[in-house]
C-alpha positions in Angstrom: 0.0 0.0 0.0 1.3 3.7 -0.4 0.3 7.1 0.4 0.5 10.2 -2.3 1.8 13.4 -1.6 -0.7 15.7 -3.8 0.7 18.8 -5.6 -1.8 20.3 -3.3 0.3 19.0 -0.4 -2.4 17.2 1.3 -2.2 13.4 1.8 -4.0 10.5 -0.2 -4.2 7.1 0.6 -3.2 4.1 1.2 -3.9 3.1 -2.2 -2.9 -0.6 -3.7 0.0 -0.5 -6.2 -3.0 -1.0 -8.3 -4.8 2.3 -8.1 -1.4 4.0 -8.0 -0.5 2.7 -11.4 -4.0 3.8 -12.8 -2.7 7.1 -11.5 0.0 7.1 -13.6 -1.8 6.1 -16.8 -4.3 8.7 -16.2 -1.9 11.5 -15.0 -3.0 11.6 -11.9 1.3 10.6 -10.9 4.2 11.0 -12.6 8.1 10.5 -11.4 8.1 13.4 -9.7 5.1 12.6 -7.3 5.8 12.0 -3.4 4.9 8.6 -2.4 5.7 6.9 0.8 5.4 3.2 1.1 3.7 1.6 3.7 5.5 0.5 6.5 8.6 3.4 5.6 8.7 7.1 7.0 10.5 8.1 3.8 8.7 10.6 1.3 10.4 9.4 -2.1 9.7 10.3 -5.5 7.9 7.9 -7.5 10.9 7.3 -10.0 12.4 5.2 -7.1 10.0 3.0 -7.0 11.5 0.3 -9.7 7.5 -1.3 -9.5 6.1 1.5 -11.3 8.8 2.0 -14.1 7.3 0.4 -16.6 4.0 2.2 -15.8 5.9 5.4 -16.0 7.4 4.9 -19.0 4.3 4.1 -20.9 2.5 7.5 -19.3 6.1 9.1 -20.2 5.1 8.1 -24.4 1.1 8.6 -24.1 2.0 11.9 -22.9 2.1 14.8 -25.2 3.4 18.0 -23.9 1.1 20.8 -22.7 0.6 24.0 -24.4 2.5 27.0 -22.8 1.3 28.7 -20.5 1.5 32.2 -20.5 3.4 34.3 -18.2 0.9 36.1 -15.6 2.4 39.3 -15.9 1.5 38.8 -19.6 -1.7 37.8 -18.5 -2.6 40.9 -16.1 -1.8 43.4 -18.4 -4.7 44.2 -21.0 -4.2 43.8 -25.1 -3.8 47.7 -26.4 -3.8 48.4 -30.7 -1.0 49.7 -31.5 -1.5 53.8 -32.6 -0.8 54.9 -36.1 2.3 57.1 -36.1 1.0 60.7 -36.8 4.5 61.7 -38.3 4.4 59.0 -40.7 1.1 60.5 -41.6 3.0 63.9 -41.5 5.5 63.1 -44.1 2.9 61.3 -46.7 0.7 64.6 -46.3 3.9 66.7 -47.1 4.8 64.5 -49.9 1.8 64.8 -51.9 2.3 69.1 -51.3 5.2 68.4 -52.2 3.6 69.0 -55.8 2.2 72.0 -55.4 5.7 73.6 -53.4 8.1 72.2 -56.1 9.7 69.8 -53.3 10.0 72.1 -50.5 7.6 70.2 -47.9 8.5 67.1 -49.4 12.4 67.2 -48.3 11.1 67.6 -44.8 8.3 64.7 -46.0 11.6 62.7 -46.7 13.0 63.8 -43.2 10.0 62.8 -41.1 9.1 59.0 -42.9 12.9 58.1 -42.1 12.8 59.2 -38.4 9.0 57.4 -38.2 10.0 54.9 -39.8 12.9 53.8 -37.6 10.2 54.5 -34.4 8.5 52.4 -35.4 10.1 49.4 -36.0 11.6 50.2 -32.6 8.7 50.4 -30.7 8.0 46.4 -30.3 4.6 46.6 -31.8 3.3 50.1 -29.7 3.3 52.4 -33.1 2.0 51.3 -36.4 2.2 53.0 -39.9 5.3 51.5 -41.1 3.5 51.4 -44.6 2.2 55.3 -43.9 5.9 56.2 -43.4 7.4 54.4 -46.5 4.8 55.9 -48.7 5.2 59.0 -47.2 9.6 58.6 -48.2 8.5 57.4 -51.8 6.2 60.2 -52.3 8.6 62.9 -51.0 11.4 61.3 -52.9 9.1 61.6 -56.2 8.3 65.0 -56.0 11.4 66.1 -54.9 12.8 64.6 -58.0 10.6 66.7 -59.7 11.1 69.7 -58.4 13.5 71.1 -61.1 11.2 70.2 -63.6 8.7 71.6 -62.2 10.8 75.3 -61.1 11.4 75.2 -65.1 7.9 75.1 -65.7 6.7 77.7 -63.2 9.0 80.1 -63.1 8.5 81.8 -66.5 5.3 81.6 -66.2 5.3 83.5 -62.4 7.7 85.7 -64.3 5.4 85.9 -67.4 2.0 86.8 -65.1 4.2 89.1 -63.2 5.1 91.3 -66.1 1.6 91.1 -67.0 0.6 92.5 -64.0 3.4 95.5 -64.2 1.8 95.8 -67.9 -1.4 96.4 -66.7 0.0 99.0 -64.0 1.8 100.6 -65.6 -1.3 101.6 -68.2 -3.0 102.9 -65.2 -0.5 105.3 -64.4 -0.4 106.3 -67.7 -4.6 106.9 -68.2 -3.9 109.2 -64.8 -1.3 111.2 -66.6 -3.2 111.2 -70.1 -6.0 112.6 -67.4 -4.2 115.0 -66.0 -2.5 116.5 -68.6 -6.0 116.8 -70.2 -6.7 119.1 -66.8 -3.6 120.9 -67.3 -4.6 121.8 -71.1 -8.1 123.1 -70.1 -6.5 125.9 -67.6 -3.6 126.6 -70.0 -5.8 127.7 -73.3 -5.7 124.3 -74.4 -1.7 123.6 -74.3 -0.5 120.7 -73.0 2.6 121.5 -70.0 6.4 121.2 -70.7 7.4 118.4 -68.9 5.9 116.1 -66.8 6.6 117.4 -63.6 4.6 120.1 -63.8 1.9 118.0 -63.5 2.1 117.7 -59.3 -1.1 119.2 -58.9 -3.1 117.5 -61.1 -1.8 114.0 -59.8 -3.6 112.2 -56.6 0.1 110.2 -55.9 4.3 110.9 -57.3 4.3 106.6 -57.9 1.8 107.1 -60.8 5.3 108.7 -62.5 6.9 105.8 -62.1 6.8 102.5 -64.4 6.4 99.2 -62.0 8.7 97.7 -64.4 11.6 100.2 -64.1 13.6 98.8 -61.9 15.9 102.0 -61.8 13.2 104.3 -61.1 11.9 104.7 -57.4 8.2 104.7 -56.7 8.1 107.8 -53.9 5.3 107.1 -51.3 5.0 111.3 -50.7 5.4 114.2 -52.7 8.1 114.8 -50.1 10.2 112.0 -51.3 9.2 112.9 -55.3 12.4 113.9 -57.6 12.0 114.3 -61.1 14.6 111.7 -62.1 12.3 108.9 -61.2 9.5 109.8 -63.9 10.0 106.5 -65.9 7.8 107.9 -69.1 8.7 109.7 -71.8 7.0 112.9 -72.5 6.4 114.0 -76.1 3.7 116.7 -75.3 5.6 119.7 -75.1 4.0 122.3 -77.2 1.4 120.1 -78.8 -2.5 121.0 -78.1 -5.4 119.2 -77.1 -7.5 119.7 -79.6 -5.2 116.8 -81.3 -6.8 113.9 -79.7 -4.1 111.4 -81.9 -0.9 113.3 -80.8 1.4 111.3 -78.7 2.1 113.3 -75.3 3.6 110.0 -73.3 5.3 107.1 -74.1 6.5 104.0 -71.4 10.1 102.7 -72.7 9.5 100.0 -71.4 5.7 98.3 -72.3 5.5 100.6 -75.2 2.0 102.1 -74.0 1.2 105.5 -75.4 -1.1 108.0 -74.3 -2.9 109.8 -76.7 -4.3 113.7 -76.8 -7.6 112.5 -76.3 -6.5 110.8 -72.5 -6.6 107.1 -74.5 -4.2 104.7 -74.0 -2.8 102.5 -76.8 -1.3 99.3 -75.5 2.3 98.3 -77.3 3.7 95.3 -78.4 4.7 93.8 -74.8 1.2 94.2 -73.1 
């Protein structure tokens, strides 16, 4: 007869060797079970006990191993997603502006994917986006590329709509001159002035003397700041009258724009 030794450390028993070997078949013992026999004060591990060998090592090749168990710290601590990496976002969003800047935002686009992209395959599973961040590189590297091609496409045409728009300026200061002269004429018995300068009265502002597109000519804020060297038009109505509405009394050296007796403005070649 022996006793068992339960893993819960409480006694069981006597059993017949009997029993105890339908233990081990079931699972109940193995080699490392306590068992003391009767008639013995010793607490021995079943593996001693060459009676039971063979019954151990038949439970020993039924036996298949259990699945692991997982750690309880593991188990105490709840599942969390893992959060999308906002730079990786960052750098895909600056990427695709990247079009629209000519590669400015997409060289820091290029900057930002790296760095996310090396968080995150640092961060054991805590940040996703890995795919955000290499899109976000590829992108950026794409546009970036392209930037020179697209400078060379949008430079001459800034440059283009910007001399438009001194063009266009520039003929408004010259219908406020054709104007004023006009003003002049009535209160001189029809005779247009000398020069240009003497038209300070009759003009609202000194930058309407000034072509935009003379970039040697300064545009004075005040009459206080106006000299005379900084009238950018030609004048060409000294001594002519008003009643010849064709005459030419200014010309722009620049856009070509003439203004005519009548006040009218005829555009030249470069408007």
């Amino acid at each position: 007869m022996y006793k068992i030794l339960g893993a819960d450390k409480k006694e069981y028993g006597p059993v017949s060797a009997e029993v105890l070997r339908q233990w081990i078949a079931d699972r109940r013992a193995n080699a490392e079970t306590r068992v003391q026999a009767e008639g013995s004060g010793d607490w021995q591990p079943l593996s001693d006990f060459v009676e039971f060998a063979e019954a151990l090592a038949g439970s020993a090749r039924a036996a298949t191993p259990p699945p692991p168990q997982p750690r309880a710290s593991v188990l105490s601590k709840p599942l969390q997603a893992a959060k999308t990496s906002a730079m990786a976002v960052t750098s895909l969003i600056l990427g695709i502006l990247g079009a629209i800047t000519c590669g400015v935002t997409a060289l820091i686009g290029i900057v930002l994917g790296i760095i996310s992209l090396l968080r995150i395959r640092n961060s054991d599973g805590k940040i996703s986006g890995q795919g955000i961040a290499i899109a976000g590189i590829c992108v950026s590297g794409v546009f970036l590329l392209f930037a020179p091609i697209a400078l060379g496409l949008f430079l001459p045409a800034l440059a283009k709509a910007r001399a438009r728009a001194q063009s266009v300026q520039c003929e408004n200061n010259m219908k406020q001159i054709g104007l004023a002269a006009r003003m002049w004429a009535r209160d001189h018995n029809g005779m247009f002035p000398q020069q240009l300068g003497s038209l300070t009265n009759e003009v609202e502002k000194p930058s309407i003397f000034s072509c935009p597109g003379d970039s040697h000519a300064r545009a004075a804020s005040d009459w206080s700041h106006f000299n005379p060297r900084d009238i950018s038009y030609e004048y060409l109505g000294a001594g002519l009258k008003e009643s010849n509405p064709r005459a030419e009394i200014v010309r722009c050296p620049i856009h070509g724009h003439v203004v005519l007796g009548d006040g009218s403005v005829q555009q030249g070649r470069s408007h």
